[in-house]
C-alpha positions as CSV (number, residue, x, y, z in Angstrom):
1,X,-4.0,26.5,5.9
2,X,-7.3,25.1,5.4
3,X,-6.6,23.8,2.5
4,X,-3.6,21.9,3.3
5,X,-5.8,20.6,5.8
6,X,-8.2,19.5,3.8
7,X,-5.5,17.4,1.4
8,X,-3.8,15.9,3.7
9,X,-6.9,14.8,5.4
10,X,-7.9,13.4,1.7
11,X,-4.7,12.1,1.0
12,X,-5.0,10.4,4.5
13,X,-8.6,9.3,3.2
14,X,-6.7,7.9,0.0
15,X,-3.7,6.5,1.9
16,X,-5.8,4.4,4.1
17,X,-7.9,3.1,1.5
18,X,-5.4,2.0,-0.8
19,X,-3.7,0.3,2.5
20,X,-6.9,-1.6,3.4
21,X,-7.5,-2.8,-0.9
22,X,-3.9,-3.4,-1.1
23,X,-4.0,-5.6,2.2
24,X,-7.0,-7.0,1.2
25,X,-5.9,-8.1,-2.4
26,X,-2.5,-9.6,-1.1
27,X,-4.5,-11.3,2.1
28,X,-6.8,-12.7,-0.5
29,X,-3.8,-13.6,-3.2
30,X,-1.5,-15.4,0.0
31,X,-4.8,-17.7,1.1
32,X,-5.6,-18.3,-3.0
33,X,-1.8,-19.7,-2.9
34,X,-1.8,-21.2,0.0
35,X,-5.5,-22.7,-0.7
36,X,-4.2,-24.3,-3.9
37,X,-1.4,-25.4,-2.6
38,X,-3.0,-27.5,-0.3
39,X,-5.8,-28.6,-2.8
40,X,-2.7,-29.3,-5.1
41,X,-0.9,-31.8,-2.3
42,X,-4.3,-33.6,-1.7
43,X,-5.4,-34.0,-5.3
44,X,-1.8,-35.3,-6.0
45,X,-2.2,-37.7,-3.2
46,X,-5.6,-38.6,-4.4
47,X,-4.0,-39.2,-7.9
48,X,-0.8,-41.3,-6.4
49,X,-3.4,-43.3,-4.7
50,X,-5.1,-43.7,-8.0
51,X,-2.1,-44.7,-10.2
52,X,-1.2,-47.5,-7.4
53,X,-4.3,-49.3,-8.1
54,X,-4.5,-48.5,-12.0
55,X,-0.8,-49.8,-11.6
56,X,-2.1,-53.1,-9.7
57,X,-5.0,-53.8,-12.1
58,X,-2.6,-53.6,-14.9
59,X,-0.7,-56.3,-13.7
60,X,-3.5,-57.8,-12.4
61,X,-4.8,-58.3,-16.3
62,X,-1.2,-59.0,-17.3
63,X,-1.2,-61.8,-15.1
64,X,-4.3,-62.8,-16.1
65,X,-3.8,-62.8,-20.3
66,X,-0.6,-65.0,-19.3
67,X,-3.1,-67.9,-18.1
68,X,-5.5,-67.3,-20.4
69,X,-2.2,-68.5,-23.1
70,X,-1.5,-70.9,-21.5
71,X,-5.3,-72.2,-21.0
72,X,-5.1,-71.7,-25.3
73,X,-1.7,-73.7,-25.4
74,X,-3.3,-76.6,-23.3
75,X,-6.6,-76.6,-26.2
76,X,-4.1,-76.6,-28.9
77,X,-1.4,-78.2,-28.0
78,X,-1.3,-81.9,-27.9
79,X,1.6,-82.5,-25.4
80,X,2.2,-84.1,-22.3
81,X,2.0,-82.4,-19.1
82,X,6.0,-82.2,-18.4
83,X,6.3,-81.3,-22.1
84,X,3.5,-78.6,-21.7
85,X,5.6,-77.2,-18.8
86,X,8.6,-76.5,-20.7
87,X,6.7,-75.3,-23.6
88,X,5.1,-72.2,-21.4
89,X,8.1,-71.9,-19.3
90,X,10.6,-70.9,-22.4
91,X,7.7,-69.2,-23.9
92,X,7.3,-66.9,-20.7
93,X,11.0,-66.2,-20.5
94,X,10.9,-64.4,-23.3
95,X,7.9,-62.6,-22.1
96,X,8.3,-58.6,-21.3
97,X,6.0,-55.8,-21.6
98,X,8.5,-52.8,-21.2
99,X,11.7,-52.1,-23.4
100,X,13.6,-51.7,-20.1
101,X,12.9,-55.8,-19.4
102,X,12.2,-54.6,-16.3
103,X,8.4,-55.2,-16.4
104,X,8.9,-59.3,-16.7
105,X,7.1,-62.5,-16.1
106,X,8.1,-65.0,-13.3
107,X,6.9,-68.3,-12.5
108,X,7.4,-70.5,-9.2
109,X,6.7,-74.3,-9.3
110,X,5.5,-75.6,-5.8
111,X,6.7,-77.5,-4.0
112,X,6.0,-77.2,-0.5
113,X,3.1,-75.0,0.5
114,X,4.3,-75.1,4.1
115,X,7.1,-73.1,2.9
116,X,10.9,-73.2,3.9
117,X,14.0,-74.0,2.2
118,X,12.3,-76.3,-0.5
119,X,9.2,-74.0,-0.8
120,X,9.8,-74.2,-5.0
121,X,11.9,-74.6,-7.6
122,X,12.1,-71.5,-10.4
123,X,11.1,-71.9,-13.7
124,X,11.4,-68.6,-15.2
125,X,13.0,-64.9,-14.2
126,X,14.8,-63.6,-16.7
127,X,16.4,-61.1,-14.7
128,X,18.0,-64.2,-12.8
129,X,18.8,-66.8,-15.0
130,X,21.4,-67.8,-12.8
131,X,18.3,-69.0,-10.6
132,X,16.4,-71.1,-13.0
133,X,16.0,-74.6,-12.1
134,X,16.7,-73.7,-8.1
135,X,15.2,-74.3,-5.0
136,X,13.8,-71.4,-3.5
137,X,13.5,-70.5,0.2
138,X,10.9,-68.8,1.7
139,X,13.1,-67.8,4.7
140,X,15.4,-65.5,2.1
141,X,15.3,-62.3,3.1
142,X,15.5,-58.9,0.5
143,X,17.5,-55.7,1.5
144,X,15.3,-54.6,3.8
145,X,15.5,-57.9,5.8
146,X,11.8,-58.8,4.7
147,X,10.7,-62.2,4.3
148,X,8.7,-61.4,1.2
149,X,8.0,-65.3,-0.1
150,X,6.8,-65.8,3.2
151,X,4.3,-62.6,2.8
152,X,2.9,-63.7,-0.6
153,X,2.7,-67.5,0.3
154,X,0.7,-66.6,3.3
155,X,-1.7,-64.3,1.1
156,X,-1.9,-67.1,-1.8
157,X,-3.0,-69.7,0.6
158,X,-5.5,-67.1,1.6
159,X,-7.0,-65.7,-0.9
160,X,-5.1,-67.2,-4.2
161,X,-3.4,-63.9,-4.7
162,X,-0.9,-61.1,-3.5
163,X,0.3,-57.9,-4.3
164,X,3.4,-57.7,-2.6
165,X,6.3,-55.0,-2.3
166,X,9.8,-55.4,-1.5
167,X,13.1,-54.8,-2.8
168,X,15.3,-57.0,-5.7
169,X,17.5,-56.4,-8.1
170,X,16.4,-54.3,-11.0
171,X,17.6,-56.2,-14.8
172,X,20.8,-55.0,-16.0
173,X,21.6,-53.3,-12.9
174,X,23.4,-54.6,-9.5
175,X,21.3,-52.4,-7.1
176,X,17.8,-53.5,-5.4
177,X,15.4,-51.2,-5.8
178,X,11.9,-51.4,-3.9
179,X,9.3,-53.5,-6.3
180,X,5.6,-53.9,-6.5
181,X,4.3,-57.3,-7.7
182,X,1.3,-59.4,-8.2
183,X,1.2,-63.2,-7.5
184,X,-1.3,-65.5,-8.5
185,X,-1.3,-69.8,-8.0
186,X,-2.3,-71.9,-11.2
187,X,-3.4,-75.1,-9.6
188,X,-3.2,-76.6,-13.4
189,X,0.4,-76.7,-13.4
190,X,0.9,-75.7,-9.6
191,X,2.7,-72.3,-10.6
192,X,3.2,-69.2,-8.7
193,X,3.1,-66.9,-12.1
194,X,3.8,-63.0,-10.9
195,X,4.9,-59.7,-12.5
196,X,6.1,-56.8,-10.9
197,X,7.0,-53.0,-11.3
198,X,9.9,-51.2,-10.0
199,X,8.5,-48.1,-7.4
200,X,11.4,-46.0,-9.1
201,X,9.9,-46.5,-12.6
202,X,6.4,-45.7,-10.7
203,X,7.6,-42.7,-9.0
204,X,9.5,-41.2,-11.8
205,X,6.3,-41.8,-14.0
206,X,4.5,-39.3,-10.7
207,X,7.4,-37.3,-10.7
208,X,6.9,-36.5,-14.3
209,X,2.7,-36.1,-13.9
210,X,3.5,-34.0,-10.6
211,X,5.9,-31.8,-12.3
212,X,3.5,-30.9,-15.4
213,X,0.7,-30.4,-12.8
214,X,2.8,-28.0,-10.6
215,X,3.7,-26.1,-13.8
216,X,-0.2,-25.3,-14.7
217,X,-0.8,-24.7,-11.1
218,X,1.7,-22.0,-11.2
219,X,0.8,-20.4,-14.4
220,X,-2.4,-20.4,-12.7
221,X,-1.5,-19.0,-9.7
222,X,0.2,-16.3,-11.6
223,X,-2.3,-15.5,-13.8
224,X,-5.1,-15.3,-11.0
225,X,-2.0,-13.0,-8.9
226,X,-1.6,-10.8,-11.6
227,X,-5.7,-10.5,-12.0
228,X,-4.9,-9.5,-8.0
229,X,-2.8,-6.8,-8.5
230,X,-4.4,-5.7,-11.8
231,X,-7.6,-5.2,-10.0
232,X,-5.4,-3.1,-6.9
233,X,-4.5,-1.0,-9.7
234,X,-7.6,-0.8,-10.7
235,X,-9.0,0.2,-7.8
236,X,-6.1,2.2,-6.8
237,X,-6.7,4.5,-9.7
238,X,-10.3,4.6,-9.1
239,X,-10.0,5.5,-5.6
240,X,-7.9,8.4,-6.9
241,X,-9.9,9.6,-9.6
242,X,-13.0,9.4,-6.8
243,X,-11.2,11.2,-4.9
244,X,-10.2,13.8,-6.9
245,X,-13.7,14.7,-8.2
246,X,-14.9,14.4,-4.7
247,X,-11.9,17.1,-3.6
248,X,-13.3,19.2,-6.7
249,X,-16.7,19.1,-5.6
250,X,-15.7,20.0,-2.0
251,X,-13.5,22.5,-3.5
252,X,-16.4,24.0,-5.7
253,X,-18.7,23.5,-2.8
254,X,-16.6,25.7,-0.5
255,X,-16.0,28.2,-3.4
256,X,-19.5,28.4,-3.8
257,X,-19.9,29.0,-0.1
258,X,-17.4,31.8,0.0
259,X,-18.6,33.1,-2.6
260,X,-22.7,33.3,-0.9
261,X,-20.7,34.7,2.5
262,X,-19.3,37.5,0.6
263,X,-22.5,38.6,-1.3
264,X,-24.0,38.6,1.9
265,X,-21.5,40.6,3.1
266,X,-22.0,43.2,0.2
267,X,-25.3,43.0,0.5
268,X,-25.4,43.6,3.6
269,X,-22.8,47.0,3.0
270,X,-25.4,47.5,0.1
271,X,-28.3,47.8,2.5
272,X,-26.4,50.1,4.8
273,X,-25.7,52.1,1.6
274,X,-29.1,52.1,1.0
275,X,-30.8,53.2,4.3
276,X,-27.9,56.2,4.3
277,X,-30.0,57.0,1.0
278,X,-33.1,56.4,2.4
279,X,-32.2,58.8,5.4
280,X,-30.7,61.7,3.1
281,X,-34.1,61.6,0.8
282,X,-36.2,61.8,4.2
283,X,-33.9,64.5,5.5
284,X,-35.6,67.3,3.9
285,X,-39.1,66.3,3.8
286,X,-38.8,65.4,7.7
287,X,-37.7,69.4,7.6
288,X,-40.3,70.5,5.7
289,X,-43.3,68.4,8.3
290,X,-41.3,69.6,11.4
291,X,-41.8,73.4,10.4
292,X,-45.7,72.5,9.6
293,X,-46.2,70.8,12.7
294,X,-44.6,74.0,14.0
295,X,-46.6,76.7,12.8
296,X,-49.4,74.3,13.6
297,X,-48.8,74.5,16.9
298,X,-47.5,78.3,16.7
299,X,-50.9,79.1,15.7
300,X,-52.6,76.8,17.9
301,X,-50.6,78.7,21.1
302,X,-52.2,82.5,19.7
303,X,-55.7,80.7,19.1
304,X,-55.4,82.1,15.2
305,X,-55.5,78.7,14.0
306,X,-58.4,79.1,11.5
307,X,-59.9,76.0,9.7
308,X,-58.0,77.2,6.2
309,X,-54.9,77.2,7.4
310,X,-55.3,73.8,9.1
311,X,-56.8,72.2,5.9
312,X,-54.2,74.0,4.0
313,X,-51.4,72.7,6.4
314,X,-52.7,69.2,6.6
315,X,-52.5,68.7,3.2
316,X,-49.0,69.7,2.6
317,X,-48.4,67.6,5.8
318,X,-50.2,64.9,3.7
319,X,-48.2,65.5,0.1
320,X,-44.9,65.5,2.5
321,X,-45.9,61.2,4.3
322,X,-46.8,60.6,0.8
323,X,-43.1,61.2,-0.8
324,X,-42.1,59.7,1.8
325,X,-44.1,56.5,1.7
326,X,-43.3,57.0,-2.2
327,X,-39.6,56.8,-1.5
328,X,-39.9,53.5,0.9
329,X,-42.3,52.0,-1.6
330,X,-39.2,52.9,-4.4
331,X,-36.4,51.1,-2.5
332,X,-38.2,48.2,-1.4
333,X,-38.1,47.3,-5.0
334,X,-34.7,47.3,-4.9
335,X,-34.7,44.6,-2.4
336,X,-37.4,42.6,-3.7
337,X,-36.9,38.7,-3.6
338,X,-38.5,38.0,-7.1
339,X,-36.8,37.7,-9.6
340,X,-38.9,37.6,-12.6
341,X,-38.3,39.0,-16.1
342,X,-41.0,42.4,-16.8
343,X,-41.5,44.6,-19.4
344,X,-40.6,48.4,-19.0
345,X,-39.9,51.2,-20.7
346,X,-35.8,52.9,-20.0
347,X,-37.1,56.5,-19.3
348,X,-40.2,55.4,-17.1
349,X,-37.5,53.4,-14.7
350,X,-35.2,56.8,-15.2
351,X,-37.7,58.9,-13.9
352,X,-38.2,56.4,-10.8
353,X,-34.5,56.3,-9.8
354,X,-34.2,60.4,-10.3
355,X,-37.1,61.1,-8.0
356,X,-35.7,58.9,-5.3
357,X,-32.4,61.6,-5.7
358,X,-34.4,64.3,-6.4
359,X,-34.4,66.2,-3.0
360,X,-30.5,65.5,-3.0
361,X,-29.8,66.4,-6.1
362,X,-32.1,69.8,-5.8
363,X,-30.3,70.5,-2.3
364,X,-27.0,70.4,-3.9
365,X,-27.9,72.0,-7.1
366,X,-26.7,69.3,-9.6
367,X,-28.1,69.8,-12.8
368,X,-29.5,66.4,-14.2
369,X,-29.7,66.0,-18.2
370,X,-31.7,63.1,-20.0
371,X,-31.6,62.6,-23.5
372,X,-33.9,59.0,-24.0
373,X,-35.8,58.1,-26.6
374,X,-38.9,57.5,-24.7
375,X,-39.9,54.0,-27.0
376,X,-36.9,52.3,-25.7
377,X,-38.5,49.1,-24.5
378,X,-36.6,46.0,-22.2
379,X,-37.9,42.5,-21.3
380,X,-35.2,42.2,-18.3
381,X,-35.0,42.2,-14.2
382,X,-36.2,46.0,-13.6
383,X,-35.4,46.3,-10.3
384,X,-32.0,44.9,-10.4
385,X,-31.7,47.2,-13.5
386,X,-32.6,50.1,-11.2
387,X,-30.2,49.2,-8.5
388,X,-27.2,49.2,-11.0
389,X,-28.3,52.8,-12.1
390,X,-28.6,54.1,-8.9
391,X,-25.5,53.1,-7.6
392,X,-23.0,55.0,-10.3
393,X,-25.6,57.8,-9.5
394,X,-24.8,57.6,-6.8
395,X,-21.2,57.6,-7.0
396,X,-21.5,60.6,-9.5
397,X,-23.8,62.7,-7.0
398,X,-21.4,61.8,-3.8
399,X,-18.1,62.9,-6.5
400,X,-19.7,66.0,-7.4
401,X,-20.8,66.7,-3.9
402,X,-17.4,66.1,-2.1
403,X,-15.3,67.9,-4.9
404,X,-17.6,70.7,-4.7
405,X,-17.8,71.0,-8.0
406,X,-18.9,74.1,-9.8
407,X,-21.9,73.4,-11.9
408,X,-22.4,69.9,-11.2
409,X,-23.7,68.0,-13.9
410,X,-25.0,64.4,-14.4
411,X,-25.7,63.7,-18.1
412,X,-27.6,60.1,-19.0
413,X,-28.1,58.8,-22.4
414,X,-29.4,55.7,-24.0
415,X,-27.9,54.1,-27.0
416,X,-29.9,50.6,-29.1
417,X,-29.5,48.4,-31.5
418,X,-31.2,45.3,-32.4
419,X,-30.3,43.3,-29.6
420,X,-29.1,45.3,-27.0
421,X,-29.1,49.1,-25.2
422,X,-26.2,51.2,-24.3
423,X,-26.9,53.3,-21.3
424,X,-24.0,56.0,-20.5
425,X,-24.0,58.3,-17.4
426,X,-21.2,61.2,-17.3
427,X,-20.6,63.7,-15.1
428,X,-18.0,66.5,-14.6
429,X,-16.5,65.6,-11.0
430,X,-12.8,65.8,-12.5
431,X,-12.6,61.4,-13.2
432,X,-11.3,58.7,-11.1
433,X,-7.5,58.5,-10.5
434,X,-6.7,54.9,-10.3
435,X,-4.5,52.7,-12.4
436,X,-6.1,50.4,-13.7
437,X,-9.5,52.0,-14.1
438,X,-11.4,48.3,-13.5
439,X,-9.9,48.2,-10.1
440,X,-13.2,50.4,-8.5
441,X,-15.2,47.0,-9.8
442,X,-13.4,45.4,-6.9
443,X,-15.0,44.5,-3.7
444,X,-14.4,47.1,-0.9
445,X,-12.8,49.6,-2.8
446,X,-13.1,52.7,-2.7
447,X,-11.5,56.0,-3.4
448,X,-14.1,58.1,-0.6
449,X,-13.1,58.6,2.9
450,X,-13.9,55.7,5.1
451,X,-16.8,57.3,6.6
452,X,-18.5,58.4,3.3
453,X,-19.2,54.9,2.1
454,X,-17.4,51.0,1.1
455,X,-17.0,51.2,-2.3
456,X,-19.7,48.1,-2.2
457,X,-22.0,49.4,-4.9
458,X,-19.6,48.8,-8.0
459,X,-19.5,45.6,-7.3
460,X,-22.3,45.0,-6.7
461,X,-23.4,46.6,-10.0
462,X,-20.8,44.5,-11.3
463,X,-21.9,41.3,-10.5
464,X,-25.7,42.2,-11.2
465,X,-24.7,43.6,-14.8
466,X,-22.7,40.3,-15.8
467,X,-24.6,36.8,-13.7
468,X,-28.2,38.5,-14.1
469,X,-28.6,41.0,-16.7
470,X,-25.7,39.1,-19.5
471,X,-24.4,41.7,-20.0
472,X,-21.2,44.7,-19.4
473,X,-20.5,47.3,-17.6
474,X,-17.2,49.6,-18.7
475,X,-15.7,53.2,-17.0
476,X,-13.7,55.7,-18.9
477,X,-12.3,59.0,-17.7
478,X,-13.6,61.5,-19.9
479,X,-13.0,66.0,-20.1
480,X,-13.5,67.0,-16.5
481,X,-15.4,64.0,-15.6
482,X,-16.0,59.8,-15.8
483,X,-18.4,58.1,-18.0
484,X,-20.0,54.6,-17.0
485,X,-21.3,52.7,-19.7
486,X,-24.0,49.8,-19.1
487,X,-24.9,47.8,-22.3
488,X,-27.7,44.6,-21.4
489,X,-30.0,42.6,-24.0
490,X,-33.3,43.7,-24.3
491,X,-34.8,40.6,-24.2
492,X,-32.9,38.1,-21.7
């Protein structure tokens, strides 16, 4: 339950975080669009605006290489001023600077500034040759109904120039189309000379630079999307990946946790176990001081106690707290907090876990057998080393006991080579029935009655044989009897 709690609360963890990047990125993505569309429409207004007035100057300088001929023909050419006319005005209606013809040359000769009906006669247009030689009126009006001679007489009386825009008929075509032209007055000959540009030619000229803009700005805008979502990918993935080692860690975290409230459990069964040893090694002694105490006082009642017996009495009463302190000062060691690597000898550390059993052993009878080489030496964690052994002696003692065995027997041996010692402890309480054999290595069980202990100890050995000592601890039925077998390095 917990830990479907635990990944749905990370997949919520996940869910909301890829939301928020995901929202995030396409947020950020729809205002980069947006953003550069807008930039887009005012940079293509700023460049419209732009090609108007490159567009003017060029016909501006058009207009003006056309006088500077005819300022050349004047130099060079010795005619008269009527013949000089004629000259420029065939020469000009041949004049075009576009294959279309529709970027011409066309010249009005004055005749009355004031305007009207007789305003001037037209010298050259070669889109209306059916013109040439005609009054002109400045009262004609284009499509539109705009008096555009009017407009660009007013401006040339003003300021010698006009750029002017209305509509006219475009050359071999019988529509009008909007026009942009430039007029300029040459008081030498009293000519109106202009050039124009149709708007259509203009705009299908922006149509054609807007167009290849709008392309790039979309293959920008898609490569800078498709960075977006690469990088929400990206950090999709990572998000997951985080999360799954930060699931892992929890997950090793709470292992780890479970793991430290179940040793403390066993300890905890382990120290139970071991005060239940503590009281059944005091049991006799505590015997042995409450019939001295008695006699003590026995005597004491029938004033015989003489100063012998008192001296004698208080020093068995003496050797008695001493085992006893002996026996506290033994299992405290099995407690002990430090955990530092010592030097020992195996039968010494033998010896030490036998007397804390001896009274039990003796009470019972159980016969104990030892066969050591006394210059077995180890560089490990003695007292954790001790623990182990006491616990299958333990078991083997409480076996024998229960079973009522006849003859009990404990036999230990010890077993080296170069790296490592073999320590085996038998007995002949009739074996363990259990299929599989390894399952008494598992925590809390146990094959006594419930009140004659947990089954903790195994376990515990267990654990203490493989995490500190490195090493492995087996069990084998065996003739009448089981056989535990404890191998560790000598040197950790």
């Amino acid at each position: 339950m917990n830990n479907n709690i635990e990944k749905n609360l990370l997949k919520t963890i996940i869910l909301s975080f890829i939301a928020t990047i995901s929202a995030l990125v396409f947020a950020i993505s729809a205002f980069y669009v947006k953003n550069t569309q807008d930039n887009f429409e005012l940079d293509m207004q700023k460049y419209v605006n732009v090609y108007y007035n490159d567009v003017k100057d060029i016909l501006k300088n058009k207009i003006n290489i056309v006088i500077d001929i005819l300022e050349h023909n004047e130099k060079v050419l010795n005619l008269s001023k009527d013949e000089l006319k004629k000259f420029n005005a065939n020469f000009l209606n041949n004049i075009t600077f576009e294959k279309n013809k529709s970027n011409y040359i066309f010249v009005y000769e004055v005749v009355n500034f004031d305007g009207g009906d007789d305003f001037a006669i037209m010298l050259v247009n070669p889109n209306r040759p059916d013109l040439a030689g005609n009054l002109i009126s400045t009262n004609e009006i284009d499509t539109h109904g705009k008096k555009f001679r009017e407009e660009f007489l007013e401006n040339i009386k003003k300021y010698g120039e006009s750029f002017t825009k209305y509509s006219y008929k475009k050359p071999d075509s019988n529509e009008a189309q909007y026009k942009l032209s430039y007029f300029k007055y040459y008081e030498k000959l009293n000519w109106i000379i202009a050039v124009g540009v149709y708007i259509d030619d203009i705009e299908k000229e922006l149509v054609k630079q807007r167009n290849e803009l709008e392309n790039k700005i979309e293959k920008q805008i898609f490569q800078n999307v498709l960075l977006f979502i690469m990088f929400l990918m990206i950090a999709i993935l990572f998000s997951i990946t985080i999360s799954n080692k930060i699931y892992n860690i929890l997950k090793i975290y709470k292992e780890k946790v479970i793991e430290n409230e179940k040793e403390l459990k066993l300890l905890n069964k382990s120290l139970e176990e071991m005060m239940s040893n503590i009281a059944h090694q005091w049991r006799q002694p505590l015997s042995e001081l409450s019939s001295i105490l008695m006699l003590i006082k026995l005597k004491y009642d029938k004033n015989s106690l003489d100063k012998e017996t008192m001296q004698k009495k208080s020093k068995e009463a003496n050797m008695v707290l001493e085992y006893m302190s002996n026996t506290i000062d033994d299992f405290r060691g099995f407690f002990s907090t430090t955990k530092e690597k010592e030097e020992f000898f195996l039968n010494e550390l033998l010896n030490n876990v036998i007397s804390i059993n001896s009274n039990v052993l003796k009470m019972n009878n159980i016969d104990i057998k030892i066969d050591i080489n006394k210059d077995i030496k180890l560089n490990s964690f003695l007292n954790e080393y001790q623990q182990v052994i006491l616990n299958i002696l333990k078991n083997s003692k409480d076996a024998l006991i229960e079973r009522d065995i006849k003859n009990p027997t404990i036999k230990i041996e010890a077993f080296e080579d170069e790296k490592s010692v073999t320590l085996t402890i038998e007995d002949n309480g009739g074996g363990i029935d259990v299929k599989p054999l390894n399952k008494i290595f598992e925590a809390y069980f146990s094959t006594k009655n419930q009140n004659k202990g947990t089954g903790i100890g195994l376990y515990m050995s267990k654990m203490i044989v493989e995490k500190s000592l490195k090493g492995e601890i087996r069990v084998e039925n065996i003739y009448k009897g089981v056989r535990f077998s404890i191998t560790i390095a000598k040197n950790i």
